[in-house]
VEXGU-278694 format. One record per residue (C-alpha): residue in three letters; x, y, z; residue number from 1. Coordinates in steps of 0.1 Angstrom, whole numbers, plus 2048, in hexadecimal, padded with zeros to 3 digits. Layout:
N
residuo;x;y;z;num
Ala;X;Y;Z;NUM
...
This chain:
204
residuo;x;y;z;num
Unk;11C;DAE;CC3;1
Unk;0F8;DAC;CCE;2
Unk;0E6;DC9;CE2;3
Unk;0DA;DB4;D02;4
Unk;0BF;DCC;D0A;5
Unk;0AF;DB4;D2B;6
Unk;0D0;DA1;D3C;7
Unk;0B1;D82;D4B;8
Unk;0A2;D84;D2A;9
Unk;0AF;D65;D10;10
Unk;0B6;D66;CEF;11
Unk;0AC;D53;CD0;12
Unk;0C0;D5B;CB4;13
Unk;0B5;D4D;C93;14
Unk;0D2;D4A;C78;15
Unk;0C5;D52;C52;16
Unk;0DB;D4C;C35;17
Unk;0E1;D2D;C1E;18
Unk;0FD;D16;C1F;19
Unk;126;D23;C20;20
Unk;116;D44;C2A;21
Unk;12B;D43;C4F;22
Unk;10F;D3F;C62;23
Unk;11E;D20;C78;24
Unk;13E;D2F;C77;25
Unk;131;D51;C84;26
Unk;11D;D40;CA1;27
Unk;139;D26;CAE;28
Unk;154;D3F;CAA;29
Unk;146;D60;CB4;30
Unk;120;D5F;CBE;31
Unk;123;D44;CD6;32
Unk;144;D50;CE8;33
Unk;138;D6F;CEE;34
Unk;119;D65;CFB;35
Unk;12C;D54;D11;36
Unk;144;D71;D1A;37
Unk;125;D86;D28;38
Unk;121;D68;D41;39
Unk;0FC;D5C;D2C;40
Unk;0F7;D37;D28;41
Unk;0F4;D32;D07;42
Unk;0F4;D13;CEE;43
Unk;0F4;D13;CC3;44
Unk;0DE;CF8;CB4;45
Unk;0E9;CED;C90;46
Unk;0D8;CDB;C7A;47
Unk;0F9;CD5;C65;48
Unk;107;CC7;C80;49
Unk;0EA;CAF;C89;50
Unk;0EA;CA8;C61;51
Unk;110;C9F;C5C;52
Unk;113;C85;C7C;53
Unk;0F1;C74;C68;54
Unk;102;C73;C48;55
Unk;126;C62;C59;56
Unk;10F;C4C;C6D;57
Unk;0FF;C40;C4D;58
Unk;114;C41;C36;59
Unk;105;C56;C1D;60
Unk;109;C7A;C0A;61
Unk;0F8;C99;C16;62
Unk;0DF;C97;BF6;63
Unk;0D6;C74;BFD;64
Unk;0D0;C80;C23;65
Unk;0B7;C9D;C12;66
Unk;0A8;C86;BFF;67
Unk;09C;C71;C1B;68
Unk;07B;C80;C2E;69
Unk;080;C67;C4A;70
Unk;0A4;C78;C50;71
Unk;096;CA1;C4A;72
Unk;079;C97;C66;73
Unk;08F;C85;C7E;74
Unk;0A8;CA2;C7F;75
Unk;08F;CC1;C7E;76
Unk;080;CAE;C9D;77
Unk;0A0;CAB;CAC;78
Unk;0A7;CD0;CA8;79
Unk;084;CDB;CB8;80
Unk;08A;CC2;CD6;81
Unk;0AE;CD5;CD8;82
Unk;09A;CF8;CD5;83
Unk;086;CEE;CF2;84
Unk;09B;CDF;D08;85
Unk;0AD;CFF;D08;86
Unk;092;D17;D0C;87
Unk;08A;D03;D2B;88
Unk;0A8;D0B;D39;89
Unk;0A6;D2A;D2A;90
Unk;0C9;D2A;D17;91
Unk;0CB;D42;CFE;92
Unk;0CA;D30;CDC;93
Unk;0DC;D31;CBF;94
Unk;0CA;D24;CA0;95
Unk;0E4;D1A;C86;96
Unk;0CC;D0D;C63;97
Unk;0C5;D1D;C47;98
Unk;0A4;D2C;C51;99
Unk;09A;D35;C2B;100
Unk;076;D3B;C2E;101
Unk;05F;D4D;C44;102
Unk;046;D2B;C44;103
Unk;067;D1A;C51;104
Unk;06F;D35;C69;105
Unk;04A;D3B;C74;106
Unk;04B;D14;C83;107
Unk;06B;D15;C91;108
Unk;062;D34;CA6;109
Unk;040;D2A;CB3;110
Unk;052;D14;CC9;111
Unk;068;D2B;CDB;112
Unk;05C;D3E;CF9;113
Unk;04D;D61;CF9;114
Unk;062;D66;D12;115
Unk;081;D67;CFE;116
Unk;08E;D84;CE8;117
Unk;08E;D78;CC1;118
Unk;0AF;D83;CAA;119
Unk;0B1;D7B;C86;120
Unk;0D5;D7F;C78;121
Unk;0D7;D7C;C51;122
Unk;0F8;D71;C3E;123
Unk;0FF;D88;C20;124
Unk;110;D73;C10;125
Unk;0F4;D6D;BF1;126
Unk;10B;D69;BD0;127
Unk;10A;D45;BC5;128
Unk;12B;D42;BBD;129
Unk;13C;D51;BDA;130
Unk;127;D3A;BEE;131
Unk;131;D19;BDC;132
Unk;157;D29;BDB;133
Unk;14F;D2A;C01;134
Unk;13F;D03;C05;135
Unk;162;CFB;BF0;136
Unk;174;D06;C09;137
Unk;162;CFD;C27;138
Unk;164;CDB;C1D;139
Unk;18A;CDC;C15;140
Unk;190;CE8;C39;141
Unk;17D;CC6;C44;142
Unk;18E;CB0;C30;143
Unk;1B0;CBF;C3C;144
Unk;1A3;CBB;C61;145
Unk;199;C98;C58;146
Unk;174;C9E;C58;147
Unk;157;C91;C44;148
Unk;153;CB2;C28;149
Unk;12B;CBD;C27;150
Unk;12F;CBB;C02;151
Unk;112;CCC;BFA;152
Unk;109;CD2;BD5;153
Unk;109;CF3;BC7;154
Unk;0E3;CEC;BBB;155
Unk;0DB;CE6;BDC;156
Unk;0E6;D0B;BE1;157
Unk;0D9;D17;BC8;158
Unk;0B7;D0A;BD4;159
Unk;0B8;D1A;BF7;160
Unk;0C9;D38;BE7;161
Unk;0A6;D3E;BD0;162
Unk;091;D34;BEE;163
Unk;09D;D50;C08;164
Unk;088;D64;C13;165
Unk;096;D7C;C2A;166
Unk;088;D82;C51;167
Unk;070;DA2;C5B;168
Unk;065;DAA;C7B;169
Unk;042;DA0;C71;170
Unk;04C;D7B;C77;171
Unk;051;D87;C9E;172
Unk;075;D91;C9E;173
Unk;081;DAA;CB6;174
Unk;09C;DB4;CA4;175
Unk;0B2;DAC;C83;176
Unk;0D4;DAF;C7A;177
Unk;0E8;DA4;C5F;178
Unk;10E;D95;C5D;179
Unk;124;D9D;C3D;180
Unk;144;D8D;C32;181
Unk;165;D9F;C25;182
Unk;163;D97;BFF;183
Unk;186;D89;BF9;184
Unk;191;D67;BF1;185
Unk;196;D56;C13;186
Unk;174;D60;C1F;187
Unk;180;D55;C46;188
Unk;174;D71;C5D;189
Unk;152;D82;C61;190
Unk;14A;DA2;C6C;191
Unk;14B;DA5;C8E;192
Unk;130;DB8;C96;193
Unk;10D;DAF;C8C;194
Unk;0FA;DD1;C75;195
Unk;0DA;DDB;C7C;196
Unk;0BE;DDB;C61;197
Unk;0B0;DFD;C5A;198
Unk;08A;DFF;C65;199
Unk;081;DFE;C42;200
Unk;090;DDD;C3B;201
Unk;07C;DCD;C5B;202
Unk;05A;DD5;C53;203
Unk;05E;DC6;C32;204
């Protein structure tokens, strides 16, 4: 899954790709467990997750929570609290957001530790209507399960979509890998094993 080069070192593993790109489902289903498996402590912060118990608690959609500043600050400081609390007990960490930018990325990783191994893992998935076929069907599944759908609007992808800018290893990674999908209609399972970059890709 992940070459774990130094067993005492922890990892931060930052998740880059935009919404309905399987980066929660990768991290819960496969990431995390096997973390786990190779007896590591180890702990995924969403910001989805944070976002959808805000939007039930309020009562409102997930463009009226983006369109509130006081609700984007409260939760990005929630997630940085999380990051730290974590580092302290040096869990690795599991950063599930859509990490679009390198000005985005570049805050979140000043706070983690120096002492912790840095991962990038981008979702392929890029094509704007495979992703909105994806958010269709993600929601479906929550409705089914009786769970409030994220509901997010394909402009809203389409915004994060034209924003990415994908990680380098002059940001301070230590490594990068990317995660593709199976092109076919269900679009369920990842691939199981994370790919490297080729050195050209990093330095760019």
């Amino acid at each position: 899954m992940i070459e774990i080069k130094h067993p005492e070192q922890p990892l931060f593993i930052m998740l880059v790709g935009v919404a309905a790109s399987g980066k929660s489902m990768f991290a819960n289903e496969h990431l995390l467990p096997w973390l786990r498996s190779q007896g590591r402590e180890a702990v995924v912060i969403s910001k989805d997750k944070r976002r959808n118990e805000a939007t039930v608690d309020q009562g409102i959609t997930f463009e009226q929570f983006q369109q509130s500043r006081e609700n984007i600050t409260e939760i990005e400081t929630a997630l940085k609290n999380e990051i730290l609390e974590a580092a302290q007990a040096k869990k690795d960490i599991i950063l599930d957001r859509v990490n679009s930018t390198v000005k985005y990325r570049r805050v979140t990783m000043e706070s983690v530790p120096d002492t912790y191994r840095k991962i990038a893992i981008i979702f392929e998935p890029r094509d704007l209507g495979l992703l909105f076929m994806r958010s269709l069907g993600r929601d479906s599944a929550k409705i089914k399960e009786g769970k409030v759908p994220y509901l997010i609007p394909v402009r809203s992808i389409k915004q994060k979509l034209d924003k990415l800018q994908l990680p380098t290893r002059s940001e301070g990674f230590d490594e990068i890998l990317t995660v593709s999908f199976e092109q076919d209609s269900s679009l369920e399972t990842p691939a199981p094993t994370p790919k490297r970059q080729n050195p050209e890709d990093l330095s760019r």
